[in-house]
Structure formats: structure tokens, C-alpha cells
N, C-alpha and C positions, 0 to 999 in steps of 0.2 A: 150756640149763640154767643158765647164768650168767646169764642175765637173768631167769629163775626167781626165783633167789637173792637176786636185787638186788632186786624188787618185792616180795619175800617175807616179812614182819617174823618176831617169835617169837626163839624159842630156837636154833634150827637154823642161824637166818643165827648168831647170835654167837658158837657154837659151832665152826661154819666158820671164822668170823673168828678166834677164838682157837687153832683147830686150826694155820692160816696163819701165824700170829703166831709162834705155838712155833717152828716148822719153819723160820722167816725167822733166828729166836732160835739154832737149834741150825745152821742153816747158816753165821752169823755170827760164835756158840762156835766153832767148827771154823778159822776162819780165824785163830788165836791158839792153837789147840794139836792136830786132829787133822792138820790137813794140814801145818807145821811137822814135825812128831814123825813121821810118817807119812814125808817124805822123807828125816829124817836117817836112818829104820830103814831106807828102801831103800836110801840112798847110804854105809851100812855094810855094808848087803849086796853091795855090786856091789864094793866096796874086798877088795883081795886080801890086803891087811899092813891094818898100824897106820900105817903113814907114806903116803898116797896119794899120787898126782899128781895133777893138775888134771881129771881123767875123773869122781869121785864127786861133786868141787867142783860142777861142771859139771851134772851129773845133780842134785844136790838145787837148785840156783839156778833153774834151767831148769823142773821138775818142782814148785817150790812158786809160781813165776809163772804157770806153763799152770793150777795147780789154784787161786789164788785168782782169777785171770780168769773157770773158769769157775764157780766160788762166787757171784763177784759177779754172773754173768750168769742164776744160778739165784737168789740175791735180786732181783733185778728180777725175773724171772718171777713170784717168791712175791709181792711187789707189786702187780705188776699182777693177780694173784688177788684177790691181799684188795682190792684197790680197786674189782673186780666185784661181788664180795661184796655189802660196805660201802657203797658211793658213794663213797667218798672215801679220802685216804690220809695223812689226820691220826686222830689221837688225842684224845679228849675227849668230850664228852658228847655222844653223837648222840639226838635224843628226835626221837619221831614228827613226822609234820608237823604230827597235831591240836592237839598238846601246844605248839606254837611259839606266839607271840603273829604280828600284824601286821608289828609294828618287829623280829622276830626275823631277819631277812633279809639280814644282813651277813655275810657271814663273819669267823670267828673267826681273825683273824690273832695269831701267837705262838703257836699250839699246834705241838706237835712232831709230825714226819711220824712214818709207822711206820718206814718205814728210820734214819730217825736215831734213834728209839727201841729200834732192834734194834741199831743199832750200838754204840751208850752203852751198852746192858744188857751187851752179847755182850764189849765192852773191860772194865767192869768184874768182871764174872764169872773173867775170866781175870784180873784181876788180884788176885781175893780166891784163885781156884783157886792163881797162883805163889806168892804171900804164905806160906799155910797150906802147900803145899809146902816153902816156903825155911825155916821156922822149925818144922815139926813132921813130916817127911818127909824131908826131905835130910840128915840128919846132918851132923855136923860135920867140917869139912875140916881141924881139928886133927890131929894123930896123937894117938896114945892113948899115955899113960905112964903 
């Protein structure tokens, strides 16, 4: 099927590719705020008081390294999709082969891979997400008079 895809032009392959992209995107989102958020709310659950011991510490440290390990292990898989896909695992102008000239046969070095296009998107995104957070969502840690 993936070689299907690969020899296949149209709509369908970019569409795949963009489908991969997202999902590369929302797995990478996640490693900055569901699976963070996600451990402090189990490792408030497992806490008996407000003063824990080292047992909740332990359970979010342990539980947000097993879950970005396996994050990062499901980005590489989404890579290696899209690079089925696609042919390739940069970003930039892909045109047919008819469409190339002779001398078009070098590769394009300096373009950005997709993992590090998903990683730059997915840091930024989180840092516009705490931003608008911090200043129009968190309230003021003033007291009030």
C-alpha cells in the first residue's frame, strides 16, 4: 500500500502527507502540555494531603519520561510514514519529475526536515498557548483590596 502511495501523484498523496503532518504536529503539541498536565493531574491524584512525600514526585518524573519516550518513538513512526508517502523527509517544493529540468538533480540542502519543522511549530505553539495563558487566563496573583 505504501508503495502505492509513493508512485502515486494527485491529491491523495498530499493529502496523506498533510494528514501525517498534523498528527506529527499534535503529537509534538502534546509533549509541552497534554502529557506534562496530564501527569501533574495523576500525581495529584495518587497524593493523599497537600504536603506529599517523594511517592507523587516519583510517579509524575517517571510517568512524563515513559510518555515522552514513547511520543518521541510515535514521531519517528509518523516520519517514517510520511517519508513513504512523499519520498523524502524535507519540506519544500516537491514538482514532478517531468517538471524538473536536466541540471535539476542536486539536492536541495538547507531545507528543513519535517521533524524539525514539527518540533519548531509544536515549541512555538506552546509558547503562544502559555503566553495568552499568563496574561489573559491566569489572573492575577495579587490579592484583591
Amino acid at each position: 500500500m505504501a508503495q502505492k502511495l509513493q508512485t502515486r501523484g494527485g491529491p491523495g498523496r498530499g493529502l496523506a502527507a498533510a494528514a501525517v503532518f498534523l498528527a506529527m504536529l499534535l503529537a509534538a503539541f502534546s509533549l509541552w502540555t497534554a502529557i506534562p498536565l496530564s501527569w501533574v493531574y495523576i500525581g495529584s491524584k495518587v497524593s493523599a494531603t497537600q504536603f506529599p512525600s517523594g511517592g507523587p514526585y516519583a510517579v509524575v518524573a517517571v510517568g512524563i519520561a515513559v510518555s515522552v519516550l514513547a511520543d518521541a518513538w510515535l514521531i519517528g513512526r509518523l516520519n517514517s510514514l510520511y517519508i513513504r508517502i512523499t519520498g523524502t523527509n524535507r519540506l519544500g517544493p516537491m514538482r514532478p519529475n517531468w517538471l524538473r529540468s536536466m541540471r535539476d538533480t542536486a539536492r536541495v540542502e538547507g531545507s528543513v526536515t519535517v521533524v524539525e519543522a514539527v518540533l519548531m511549530s509544536s515549541a512555538m505553539l506552546a509558547a503562544i498557548a502559555l503566553t495568552l495563558w499568563f496574561f489573559f487566563l491566569a489572573g492575577s496573583p495579587l490579592p484583591n483590596q
